[in-house]
N, CA and C atoms as a LAMMPS dump frame, in Angstrom:
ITEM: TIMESTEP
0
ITEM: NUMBER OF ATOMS
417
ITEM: BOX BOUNDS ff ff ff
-5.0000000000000000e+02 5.0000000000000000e+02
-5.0000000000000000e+02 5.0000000000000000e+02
-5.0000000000000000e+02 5.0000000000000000e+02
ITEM: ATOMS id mol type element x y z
1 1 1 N -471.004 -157.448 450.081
2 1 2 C -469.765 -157.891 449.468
3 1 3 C -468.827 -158.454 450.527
4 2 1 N -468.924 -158.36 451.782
5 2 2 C -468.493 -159.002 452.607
6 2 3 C -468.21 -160.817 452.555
7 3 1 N -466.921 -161.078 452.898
8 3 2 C -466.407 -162.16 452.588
9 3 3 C -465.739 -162.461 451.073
10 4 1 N -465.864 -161.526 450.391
11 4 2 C -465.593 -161.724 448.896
12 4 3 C -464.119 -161.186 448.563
13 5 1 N -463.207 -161.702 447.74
14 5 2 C -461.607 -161.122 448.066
15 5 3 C -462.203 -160.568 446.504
16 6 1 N -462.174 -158.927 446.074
17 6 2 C -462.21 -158.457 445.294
18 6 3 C -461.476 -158.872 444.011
19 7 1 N -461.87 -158.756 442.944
20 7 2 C -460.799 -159.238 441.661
21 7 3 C -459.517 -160.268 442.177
22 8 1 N -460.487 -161.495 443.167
23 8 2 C -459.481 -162.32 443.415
24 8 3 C -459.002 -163.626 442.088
25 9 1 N -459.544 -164.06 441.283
26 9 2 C -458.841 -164.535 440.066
27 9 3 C -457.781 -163.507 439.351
28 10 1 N -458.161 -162.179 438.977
29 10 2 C -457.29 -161.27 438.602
30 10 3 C -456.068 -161.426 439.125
31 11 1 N -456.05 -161.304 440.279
32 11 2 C -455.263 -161.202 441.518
33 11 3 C -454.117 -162.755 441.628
34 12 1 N -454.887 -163.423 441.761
35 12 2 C -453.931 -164.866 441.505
36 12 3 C -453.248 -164.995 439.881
37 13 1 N -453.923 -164.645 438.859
38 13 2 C -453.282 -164.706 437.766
39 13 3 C -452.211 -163.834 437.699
40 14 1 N -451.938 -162.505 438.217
41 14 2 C -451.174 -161.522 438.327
42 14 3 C -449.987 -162.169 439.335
43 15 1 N -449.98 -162.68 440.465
44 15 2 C -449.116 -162.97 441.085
45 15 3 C -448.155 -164.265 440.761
46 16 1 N -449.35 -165.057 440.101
47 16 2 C -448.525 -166.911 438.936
48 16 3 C -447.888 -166.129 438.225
49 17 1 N -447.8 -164.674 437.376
50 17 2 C -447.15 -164.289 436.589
51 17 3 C -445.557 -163.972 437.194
52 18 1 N -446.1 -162.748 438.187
53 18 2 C -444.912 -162.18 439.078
54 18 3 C -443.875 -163.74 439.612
55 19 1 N -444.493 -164.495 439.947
56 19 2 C -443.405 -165.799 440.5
57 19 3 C -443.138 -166.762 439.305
58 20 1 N -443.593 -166.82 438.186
59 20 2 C -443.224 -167.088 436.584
60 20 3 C -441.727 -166.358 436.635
61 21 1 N -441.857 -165.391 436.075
62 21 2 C -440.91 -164.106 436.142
63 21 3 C -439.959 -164.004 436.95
64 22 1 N -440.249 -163.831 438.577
65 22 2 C -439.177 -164.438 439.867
66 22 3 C -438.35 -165.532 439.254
67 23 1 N -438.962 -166.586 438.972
68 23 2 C -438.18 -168.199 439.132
69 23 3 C -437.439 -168.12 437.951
70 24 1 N -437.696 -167.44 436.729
71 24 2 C -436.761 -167.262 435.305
72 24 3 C -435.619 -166.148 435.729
73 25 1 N -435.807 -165.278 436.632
74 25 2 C -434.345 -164.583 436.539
75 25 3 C -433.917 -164.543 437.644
76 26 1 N -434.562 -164.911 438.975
77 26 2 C -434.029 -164.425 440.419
78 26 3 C -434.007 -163.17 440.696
79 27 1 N -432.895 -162.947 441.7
80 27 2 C -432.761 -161.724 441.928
81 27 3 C -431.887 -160.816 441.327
82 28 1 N -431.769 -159.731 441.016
83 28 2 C -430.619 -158.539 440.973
84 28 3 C -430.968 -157.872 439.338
85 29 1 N -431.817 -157.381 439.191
86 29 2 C -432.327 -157.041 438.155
87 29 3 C -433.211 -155.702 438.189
88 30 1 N -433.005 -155.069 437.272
89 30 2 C -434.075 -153.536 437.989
90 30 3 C -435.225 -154.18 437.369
91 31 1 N -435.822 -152.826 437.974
92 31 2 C -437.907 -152.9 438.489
93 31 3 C -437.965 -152.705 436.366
94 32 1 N -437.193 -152.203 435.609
95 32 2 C -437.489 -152.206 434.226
96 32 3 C -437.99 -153.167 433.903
97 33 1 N -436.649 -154.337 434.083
98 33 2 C -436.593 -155.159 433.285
99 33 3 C -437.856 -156.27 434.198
100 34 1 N -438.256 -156.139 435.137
101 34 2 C -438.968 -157.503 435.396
102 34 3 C -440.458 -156.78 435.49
103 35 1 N -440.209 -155.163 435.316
104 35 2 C -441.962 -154.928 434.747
105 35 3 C -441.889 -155.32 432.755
106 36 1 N -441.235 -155.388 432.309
107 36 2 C -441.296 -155.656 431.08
108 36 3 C -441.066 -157.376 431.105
109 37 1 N -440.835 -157.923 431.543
110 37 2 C -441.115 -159.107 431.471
111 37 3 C -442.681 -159.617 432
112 38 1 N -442.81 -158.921 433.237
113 38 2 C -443.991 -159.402 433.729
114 38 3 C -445.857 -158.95 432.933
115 39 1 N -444.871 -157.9 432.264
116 39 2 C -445.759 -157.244 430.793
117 39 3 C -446.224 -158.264 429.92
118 40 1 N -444.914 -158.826 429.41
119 40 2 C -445.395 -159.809 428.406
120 40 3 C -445.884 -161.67 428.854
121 41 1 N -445.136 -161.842 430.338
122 41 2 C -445.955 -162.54 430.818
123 41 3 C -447.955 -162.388 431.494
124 42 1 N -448.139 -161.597 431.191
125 42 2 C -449.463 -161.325 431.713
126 42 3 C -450.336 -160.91 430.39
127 43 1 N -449.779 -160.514 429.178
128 43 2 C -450.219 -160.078 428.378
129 43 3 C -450.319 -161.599 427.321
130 44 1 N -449.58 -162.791 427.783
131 44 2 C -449.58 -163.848 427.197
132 44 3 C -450.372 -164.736 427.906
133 45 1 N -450.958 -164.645 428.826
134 45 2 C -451.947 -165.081 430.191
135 45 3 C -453.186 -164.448 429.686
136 46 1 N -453.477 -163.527 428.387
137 46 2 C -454.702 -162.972 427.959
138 46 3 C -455.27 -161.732 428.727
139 47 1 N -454.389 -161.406 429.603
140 47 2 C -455.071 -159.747 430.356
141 47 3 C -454.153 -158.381 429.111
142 48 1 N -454.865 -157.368 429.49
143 48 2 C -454.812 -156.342 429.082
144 48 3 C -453.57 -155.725 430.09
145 49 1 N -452.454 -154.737 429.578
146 49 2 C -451.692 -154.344 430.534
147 49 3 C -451.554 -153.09 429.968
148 50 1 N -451.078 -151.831 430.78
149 50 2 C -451.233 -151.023 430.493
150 50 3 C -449.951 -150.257 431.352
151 51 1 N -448.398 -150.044 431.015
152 51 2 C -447.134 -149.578 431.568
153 51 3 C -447.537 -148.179 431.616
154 52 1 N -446.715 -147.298 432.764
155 52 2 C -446.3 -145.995 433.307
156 52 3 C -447.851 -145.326 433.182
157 53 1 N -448.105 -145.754 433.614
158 53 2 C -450.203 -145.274 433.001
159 53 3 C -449.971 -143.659 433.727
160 54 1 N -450.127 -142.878 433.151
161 54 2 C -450.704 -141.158 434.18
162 54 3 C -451.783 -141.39 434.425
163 55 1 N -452.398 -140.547 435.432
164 55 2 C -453.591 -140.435 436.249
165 55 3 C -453.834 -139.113 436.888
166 56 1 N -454.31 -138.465 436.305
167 56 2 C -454.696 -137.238 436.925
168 56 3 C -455.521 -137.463 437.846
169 57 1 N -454.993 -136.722 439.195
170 57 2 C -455.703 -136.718 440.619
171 57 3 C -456.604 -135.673 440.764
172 58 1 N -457.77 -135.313 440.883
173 58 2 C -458.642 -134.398 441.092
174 58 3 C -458.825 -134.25 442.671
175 59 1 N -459.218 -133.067 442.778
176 59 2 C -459.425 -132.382 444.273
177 59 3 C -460.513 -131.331 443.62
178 60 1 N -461.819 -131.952 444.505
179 60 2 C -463.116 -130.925 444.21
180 60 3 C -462.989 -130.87 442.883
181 61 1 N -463.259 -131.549 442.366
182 61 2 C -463.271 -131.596 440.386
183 61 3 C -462.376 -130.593 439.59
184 62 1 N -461.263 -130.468 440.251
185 62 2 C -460.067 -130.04 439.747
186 62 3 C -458.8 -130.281 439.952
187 63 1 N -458.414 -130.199 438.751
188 63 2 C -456.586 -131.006 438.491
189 63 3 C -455.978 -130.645 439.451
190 64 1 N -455.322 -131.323 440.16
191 64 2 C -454.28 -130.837 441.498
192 64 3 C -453.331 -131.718 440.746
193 65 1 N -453.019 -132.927 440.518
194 65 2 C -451.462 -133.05 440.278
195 65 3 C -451.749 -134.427 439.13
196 66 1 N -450.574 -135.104 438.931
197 66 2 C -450.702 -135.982 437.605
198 66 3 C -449.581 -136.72 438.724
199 67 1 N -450.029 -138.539 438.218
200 67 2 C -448.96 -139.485 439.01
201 67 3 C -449.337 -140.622 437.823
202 68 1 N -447.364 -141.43 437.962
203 68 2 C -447.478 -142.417 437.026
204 68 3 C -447.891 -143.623 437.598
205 69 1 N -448.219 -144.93 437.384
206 69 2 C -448.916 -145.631 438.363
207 69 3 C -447.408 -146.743 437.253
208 70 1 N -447.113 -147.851 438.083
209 70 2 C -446.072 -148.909 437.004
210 70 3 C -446.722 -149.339 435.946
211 71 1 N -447.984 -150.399 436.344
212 71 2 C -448.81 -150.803 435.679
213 71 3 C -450.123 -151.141 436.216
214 72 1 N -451.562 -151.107 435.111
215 72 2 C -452.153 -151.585 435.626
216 72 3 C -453.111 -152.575 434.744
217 73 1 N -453.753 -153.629 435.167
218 73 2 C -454.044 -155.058 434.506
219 73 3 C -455.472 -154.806 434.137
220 74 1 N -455.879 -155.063 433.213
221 74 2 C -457.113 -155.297 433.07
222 74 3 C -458.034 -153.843 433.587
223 75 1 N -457.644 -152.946 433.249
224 75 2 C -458.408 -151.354 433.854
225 75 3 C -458.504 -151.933 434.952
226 76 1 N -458.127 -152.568 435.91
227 76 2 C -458.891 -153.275 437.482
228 76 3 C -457.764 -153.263 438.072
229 77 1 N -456.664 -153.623 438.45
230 77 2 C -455.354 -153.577 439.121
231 77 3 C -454.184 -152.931 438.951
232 78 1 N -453.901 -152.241 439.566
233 78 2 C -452.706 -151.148 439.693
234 78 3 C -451.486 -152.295 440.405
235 79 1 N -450.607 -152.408 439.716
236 79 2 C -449.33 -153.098 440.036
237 79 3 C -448.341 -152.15 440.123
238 80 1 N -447.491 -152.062 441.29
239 80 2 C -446.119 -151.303 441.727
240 80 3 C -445.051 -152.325 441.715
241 81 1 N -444.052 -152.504 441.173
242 81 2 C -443.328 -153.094 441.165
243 81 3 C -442.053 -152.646 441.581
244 82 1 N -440.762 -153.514 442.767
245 82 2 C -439.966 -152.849 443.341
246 82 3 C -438.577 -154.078 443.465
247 83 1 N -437.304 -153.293 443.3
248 83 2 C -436.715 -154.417 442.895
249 83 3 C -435.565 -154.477 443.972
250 84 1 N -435.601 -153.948 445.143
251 84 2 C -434.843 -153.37 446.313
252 84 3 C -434.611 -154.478 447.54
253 85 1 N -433.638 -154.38 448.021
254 85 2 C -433.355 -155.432 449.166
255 85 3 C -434.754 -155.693 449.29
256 86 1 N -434.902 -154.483 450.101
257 86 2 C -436.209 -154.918 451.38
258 86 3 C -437.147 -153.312 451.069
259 87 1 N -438.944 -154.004 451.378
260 87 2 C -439.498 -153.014 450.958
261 87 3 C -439.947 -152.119 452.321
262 88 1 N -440.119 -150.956 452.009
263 88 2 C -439.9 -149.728 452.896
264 88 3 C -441.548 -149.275 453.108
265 89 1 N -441.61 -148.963 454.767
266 89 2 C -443.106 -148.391 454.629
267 89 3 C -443.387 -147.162 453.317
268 90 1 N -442.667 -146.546 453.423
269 90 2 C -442.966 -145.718 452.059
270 90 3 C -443.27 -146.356 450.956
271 91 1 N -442.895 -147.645 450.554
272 91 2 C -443.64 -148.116 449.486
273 91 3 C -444.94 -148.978 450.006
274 92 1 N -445.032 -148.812 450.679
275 92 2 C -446.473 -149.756 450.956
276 92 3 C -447.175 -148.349 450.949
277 93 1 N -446.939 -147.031 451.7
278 93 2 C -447.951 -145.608 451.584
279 93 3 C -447.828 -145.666 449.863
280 94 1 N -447.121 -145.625 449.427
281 94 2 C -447.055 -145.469 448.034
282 94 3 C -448.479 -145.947 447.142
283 95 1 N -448.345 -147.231 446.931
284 95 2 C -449.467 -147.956 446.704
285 95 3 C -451.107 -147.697 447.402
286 96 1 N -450.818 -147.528 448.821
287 96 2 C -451.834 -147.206 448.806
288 96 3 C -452.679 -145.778 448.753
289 97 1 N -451.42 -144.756 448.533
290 97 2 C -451.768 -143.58 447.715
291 97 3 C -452.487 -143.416 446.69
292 98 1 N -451.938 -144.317 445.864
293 98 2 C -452.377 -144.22 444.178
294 98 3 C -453.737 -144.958 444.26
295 99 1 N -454.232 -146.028 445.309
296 99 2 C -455.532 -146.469 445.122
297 99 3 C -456.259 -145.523 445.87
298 100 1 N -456.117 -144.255 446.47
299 100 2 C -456.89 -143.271 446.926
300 100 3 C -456.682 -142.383 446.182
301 101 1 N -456.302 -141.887 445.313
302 101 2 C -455.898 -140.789 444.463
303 101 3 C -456.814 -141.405 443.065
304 102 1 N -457.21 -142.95 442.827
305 102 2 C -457.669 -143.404 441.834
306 102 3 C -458.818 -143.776 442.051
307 103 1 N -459.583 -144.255 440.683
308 103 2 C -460.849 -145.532 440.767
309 103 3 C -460.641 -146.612 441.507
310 104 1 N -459.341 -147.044 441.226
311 104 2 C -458.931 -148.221 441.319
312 104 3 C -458.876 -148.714 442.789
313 105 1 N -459.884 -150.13 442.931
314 105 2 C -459.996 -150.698 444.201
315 105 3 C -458.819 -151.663 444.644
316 106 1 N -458.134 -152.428 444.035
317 106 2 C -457.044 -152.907 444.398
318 106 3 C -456.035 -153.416 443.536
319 107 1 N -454.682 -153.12 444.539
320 107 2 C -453.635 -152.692 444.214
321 107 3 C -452.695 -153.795 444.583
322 108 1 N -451.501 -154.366 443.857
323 108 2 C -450.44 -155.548 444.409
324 108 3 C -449.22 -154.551 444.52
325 109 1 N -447.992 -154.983 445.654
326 109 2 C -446.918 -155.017 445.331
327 109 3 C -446.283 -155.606 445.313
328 110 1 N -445.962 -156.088 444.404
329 110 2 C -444.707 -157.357 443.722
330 110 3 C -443.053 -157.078 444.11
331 111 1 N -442.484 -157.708 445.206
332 111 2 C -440.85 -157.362 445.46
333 111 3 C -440.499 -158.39 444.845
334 112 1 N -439.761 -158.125 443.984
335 112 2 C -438.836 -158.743 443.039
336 112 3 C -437.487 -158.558 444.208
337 113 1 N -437.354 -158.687 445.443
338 113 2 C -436.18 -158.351 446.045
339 113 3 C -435 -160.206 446.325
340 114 1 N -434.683 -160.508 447.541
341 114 2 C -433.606 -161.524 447.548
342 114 3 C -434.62 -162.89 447.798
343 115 1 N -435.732 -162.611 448.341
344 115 2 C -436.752 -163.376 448.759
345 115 3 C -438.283 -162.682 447.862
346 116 1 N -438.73 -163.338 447.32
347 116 2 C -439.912 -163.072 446.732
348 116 3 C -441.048 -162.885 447.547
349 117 1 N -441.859 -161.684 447.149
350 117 2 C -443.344 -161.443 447.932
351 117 3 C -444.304 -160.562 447.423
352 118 1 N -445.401 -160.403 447.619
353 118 2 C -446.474 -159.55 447.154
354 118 3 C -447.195 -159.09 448.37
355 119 1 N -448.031 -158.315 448.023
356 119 2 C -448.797 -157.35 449.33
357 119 3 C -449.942 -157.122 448.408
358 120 1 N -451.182 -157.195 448.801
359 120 2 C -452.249 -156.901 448.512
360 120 3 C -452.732 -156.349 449.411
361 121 1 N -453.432 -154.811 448.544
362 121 2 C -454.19 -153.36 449.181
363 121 3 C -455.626 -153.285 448.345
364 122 1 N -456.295 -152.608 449.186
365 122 2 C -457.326 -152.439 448.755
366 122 3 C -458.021 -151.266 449.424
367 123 1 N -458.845 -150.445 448.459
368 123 2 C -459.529 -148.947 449.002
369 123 3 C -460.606 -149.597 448.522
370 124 1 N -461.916 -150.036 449.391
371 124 2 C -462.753 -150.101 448.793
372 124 3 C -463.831 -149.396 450.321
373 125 1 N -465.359 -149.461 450.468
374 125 2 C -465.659 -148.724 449.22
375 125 3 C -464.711 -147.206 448.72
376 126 1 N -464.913 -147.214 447.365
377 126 2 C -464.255 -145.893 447.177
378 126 3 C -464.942 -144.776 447.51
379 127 1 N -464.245 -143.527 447.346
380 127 2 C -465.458 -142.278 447.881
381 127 3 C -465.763 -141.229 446.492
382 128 1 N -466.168 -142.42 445.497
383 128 2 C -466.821 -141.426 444.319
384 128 3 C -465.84 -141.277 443.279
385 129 1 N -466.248 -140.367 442.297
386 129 2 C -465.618 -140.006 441.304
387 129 3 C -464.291 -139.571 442.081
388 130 1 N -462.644 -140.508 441.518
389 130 2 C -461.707 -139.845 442.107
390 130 3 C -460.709 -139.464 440.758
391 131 1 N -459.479 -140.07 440.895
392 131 2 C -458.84 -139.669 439.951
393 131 3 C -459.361 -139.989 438.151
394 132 1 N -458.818 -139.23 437.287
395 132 2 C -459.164 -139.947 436.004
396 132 3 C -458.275 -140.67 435.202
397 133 1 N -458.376 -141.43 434.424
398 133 2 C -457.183 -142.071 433.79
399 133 3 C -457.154 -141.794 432.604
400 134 1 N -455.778 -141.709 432.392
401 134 2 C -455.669 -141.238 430.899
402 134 3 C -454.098 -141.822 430.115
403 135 1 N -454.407 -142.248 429.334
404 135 2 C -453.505 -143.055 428.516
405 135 3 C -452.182 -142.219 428.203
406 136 1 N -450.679 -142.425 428.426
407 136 2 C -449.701 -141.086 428.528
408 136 3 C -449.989 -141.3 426.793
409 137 1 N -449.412 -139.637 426.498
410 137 2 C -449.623 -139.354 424.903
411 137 3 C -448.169 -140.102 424.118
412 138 1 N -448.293 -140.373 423.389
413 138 2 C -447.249 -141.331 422.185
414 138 3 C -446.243 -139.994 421.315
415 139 1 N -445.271 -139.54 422.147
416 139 2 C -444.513 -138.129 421.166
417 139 3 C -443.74 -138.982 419.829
């Protein structure tokens, strides 16, 4: 698999969305409102999206903790979305937490901040059965 940029069409369609979205509102807007936009822009682009997803993290095939992920595209991409001046190593560990805590091989972060940008992560190979996903329940 060498030389191959993983779920790289995914990946470009996800980011035409995120700078769709950028160029209609700019800056100064919370991470809500431009993950719900970028929802229905991606969901009108024909992918599957899936908001505040839980994920139970397993350790030795048992529940150790539950984490919300923002979104993720197509069961294949975990999107973090951040709407802050400037993004902080803690959000880059962030992201790439949740793709070690998950299945999931790669991960974007979209700054919706004063200047537009994305970061692409990736855990691959993974090391096996990791976290599980599970759809949050509808109260």
């Amino acid at each position: 698999m060498r030389g191959v940029l993983l779920e790289a069409e995914l990946v470009r369609s996800i980011v035409g969305g995120f700078f769709e979205v950028y160029n209609y509102f700019g800056y100064g807007l919370s991470e809500r409102v431009y993950g719900g936009a970028l929802s229905h822009e991606l969901l009108a682009r024909g992918h599957s999206v899936i908001r505040e997803l839980h994920v139970n993290v397993r350790y030795r095939g048992m529940h150790a903790a539950a984490q919300r992920l923002d979104m993720v595209i197509d069961d294949k991409v975990i999107v973090e979305n951040k709407a802050t001046e400037k993004i902080s190593s803690a959000d880059r560990k962030q992201i790439l937490s949740y793709l070690r805590a998950t299945k999931f091989e790669v991960g974007l972060l979209l700054h919706f901040g004063p200047s537009p940008s994305f970061q692409r992560y990736i855990d691959y190979p993974k090391r096996g059965s990791v976290g599980r996903v599970e759809r949050p329940s509808r109260a």
